[in-house]
MIBA-627452 format. One record per residue (C-alpha): residue number from 0; y negated, x, z negated. Coordinates in steps of 0.001 Angstrom, whole numbers, plus 500000, padded with zeros to 6 digits. Example, Ala and Ser with C-alpha at 12.3 -4.5 7.8 and 13.67 -1.06 7.14 Angstrom:
BEGIN
(node 0 (504500 512300 492200)) (node 1 (501060 513670 492860)) 
//
This chain:
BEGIN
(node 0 (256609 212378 473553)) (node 1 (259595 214791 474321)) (node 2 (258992 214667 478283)) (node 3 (255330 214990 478056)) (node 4 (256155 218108 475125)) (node 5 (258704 219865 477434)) (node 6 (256496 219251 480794)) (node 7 (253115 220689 479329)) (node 8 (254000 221460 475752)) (node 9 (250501 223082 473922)) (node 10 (248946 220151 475931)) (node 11 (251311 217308 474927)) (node 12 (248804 216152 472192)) (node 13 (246099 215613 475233)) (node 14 (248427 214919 477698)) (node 15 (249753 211384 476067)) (node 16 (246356 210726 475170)) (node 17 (245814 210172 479100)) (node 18 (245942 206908 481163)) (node 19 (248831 208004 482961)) (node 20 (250444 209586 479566)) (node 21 (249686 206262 477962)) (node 22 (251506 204457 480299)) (node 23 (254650 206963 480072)) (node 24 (255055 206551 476427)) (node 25 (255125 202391 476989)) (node 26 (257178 202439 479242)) (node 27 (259661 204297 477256)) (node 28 (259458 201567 474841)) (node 29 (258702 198557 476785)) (node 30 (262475 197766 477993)) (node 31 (263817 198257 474045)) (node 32 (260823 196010 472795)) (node 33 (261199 193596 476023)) (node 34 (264771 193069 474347)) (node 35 (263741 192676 471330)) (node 36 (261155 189774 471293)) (node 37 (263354 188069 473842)) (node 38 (266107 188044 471627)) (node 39 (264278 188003 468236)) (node 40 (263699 184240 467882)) (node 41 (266620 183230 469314)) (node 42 (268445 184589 465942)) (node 43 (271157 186693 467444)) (node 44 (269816 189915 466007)) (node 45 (270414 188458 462610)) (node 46 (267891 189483 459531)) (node 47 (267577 192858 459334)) (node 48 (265048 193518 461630)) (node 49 (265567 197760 461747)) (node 50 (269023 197029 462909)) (node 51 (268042 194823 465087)) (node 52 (265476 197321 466476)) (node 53 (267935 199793 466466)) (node 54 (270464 197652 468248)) (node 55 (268255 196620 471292)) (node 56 (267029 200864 471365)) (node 57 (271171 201562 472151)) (node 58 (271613 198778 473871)) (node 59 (268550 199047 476260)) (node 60 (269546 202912 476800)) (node 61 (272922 201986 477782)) (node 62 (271873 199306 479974)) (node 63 (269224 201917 481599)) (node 64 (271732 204750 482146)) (node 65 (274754 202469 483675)) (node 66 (275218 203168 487583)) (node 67 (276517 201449 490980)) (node 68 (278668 203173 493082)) (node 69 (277018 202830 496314)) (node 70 (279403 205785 498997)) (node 71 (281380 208534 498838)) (node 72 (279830 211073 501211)) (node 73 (281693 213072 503863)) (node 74 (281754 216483 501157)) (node 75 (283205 213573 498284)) (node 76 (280403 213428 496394)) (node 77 (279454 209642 494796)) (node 78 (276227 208271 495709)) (node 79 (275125 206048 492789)) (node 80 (272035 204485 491239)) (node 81 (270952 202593 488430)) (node 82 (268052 200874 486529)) (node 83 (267048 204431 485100)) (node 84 (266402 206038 488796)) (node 85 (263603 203214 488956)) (node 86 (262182 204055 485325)) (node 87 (262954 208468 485993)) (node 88 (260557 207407 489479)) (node 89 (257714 205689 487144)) (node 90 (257683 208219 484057)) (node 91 (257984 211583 486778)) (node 92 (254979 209833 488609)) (node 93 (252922 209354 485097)) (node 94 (253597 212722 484354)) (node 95 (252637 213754 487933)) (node 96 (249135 212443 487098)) (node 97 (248925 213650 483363)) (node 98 (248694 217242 484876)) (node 99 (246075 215816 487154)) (node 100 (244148 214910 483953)) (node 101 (244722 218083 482097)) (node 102 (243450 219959 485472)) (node 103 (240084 218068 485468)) (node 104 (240171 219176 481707)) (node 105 (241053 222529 481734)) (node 106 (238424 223317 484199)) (node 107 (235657 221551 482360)) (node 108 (236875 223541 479323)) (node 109 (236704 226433 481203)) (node 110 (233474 225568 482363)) (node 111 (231835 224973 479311)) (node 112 (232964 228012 476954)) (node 113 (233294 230640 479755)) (node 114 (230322 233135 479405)) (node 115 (228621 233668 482516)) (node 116 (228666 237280 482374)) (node 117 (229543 239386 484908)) (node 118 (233427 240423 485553)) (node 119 (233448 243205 484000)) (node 120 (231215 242526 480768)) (node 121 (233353 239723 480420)) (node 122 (236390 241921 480801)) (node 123 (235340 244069 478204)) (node 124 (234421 241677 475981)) (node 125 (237476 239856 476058)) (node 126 (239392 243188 475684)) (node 127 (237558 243554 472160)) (node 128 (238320 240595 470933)) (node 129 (241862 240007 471565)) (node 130 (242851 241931 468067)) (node 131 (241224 238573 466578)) (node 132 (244754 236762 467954)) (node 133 (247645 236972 465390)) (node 134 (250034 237462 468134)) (node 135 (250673 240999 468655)) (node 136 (252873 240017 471706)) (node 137 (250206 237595 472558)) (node 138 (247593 240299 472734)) (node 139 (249915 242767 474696)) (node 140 (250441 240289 477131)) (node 141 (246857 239433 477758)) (node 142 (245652 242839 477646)) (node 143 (248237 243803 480213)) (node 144 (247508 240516 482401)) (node 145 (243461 241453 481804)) (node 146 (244235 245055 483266)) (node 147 (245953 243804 486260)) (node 148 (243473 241243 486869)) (node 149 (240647 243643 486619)) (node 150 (242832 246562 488923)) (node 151 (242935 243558 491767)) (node 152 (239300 243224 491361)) (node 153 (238137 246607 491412)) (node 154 (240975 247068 494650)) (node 155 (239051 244096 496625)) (node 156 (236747 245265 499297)) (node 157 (234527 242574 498522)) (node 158 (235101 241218 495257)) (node 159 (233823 237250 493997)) (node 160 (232261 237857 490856)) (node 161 (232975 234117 490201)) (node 162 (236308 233469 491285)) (node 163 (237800 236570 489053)) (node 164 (235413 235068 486203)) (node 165 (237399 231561 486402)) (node 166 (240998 233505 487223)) (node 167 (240464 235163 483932)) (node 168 (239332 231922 482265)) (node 169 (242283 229864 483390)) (node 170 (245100 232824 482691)) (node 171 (243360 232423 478931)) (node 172 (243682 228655 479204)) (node 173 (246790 228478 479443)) (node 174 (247373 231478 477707)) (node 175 (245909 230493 474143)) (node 176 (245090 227127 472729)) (node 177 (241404 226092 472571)) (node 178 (240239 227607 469549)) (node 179 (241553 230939 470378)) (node 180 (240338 231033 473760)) (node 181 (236680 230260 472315)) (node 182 (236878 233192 470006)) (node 183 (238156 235851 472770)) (node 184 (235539 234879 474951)) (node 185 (232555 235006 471947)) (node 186 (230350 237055 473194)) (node 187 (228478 237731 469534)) 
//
């Protein structure tokens, strides 16, 4: 869960709940276990199965992270790879497509719980609820991010109603988690 957490962190929970986030997470395990029920019934790993499990985690990790030396380049740096290049390839590709996912997400969220008000109702609207957040730095933020947002849109010589409605939506999105978005944007 740690590279889905540090790669989309208030969305980790959703994120590993995707196809591609499912696949991640077993193939984080899948060498360690792959050890284990190889070696298991051959009774090398002894009785006490948590050790064992333990033992085929280090082992599995060391195996993963050992390197060939493959050149020296002209500037002396050491070209090397290993089993974990293949495995870093798969689990940056799965979490590639878990932002895909949350994308498709985020925009149906946004699609669903954005009022269809015009820009500036909304922006006013928004404006009076952000003292419902508990963040005081939170609410400065948005409130300053709201200001700009609505500056650029007066400033345009012909400004899309629509596309500043879903700007602001998304800069909440990922602003505030789901429940807090859904009260700023309340509209009674």
């Amino acid at each position: 869960m740690q590279g889905i957490y540090e790669r989309y962190s208030k969305d980790f929970v959703d994120g590993a709940l995707t196809l591609p986030g499912i696949l991640y997470l077993l193939s984080r395990g899948a060498v360690p276990g792959l050890i284990f029920v190889l070696l298991y019934p051959t009774g090398v790993l002894g009785s006490v199965e948590w050790l064992a499990a333990i033992l085929c985690g280090v082992s599995s990790e060391a195996l993963l992270r050992s390197q060939i030396f493959i050149k020296r380049t002209q500037g002396g740096q050491d070209i090397v790879a290993g089993p974990l290049d293949l495995l870093k390839f798969w689990q940056n590709l799965g979490l590639q497509k878990i932002g895909e996912y949350l994308a498709n997400k985020r925009k149906a969220f946004v699609d669903t719980y954005l009022p269809k008000l015009p820009f500036p109702e909304l922006c006013t609207t928004i404006l009076q609820n952000l003292g419902a957040l508990t963040s005081d730095e939170m609410e400065k933020m948005l409130r300053d991010a709201i200001g700009r947002l609505f500056t650029e849109y007066q400033d345009s010589t012909a400004p899309n109603d629509a596309e500043y409605r879903f700007k602001l939506g998304y800069l909440l999105c990922r602003q505030l988690g789901r429940e807090e978005f859904k009260t700023v944007v309340r509209t009674n």
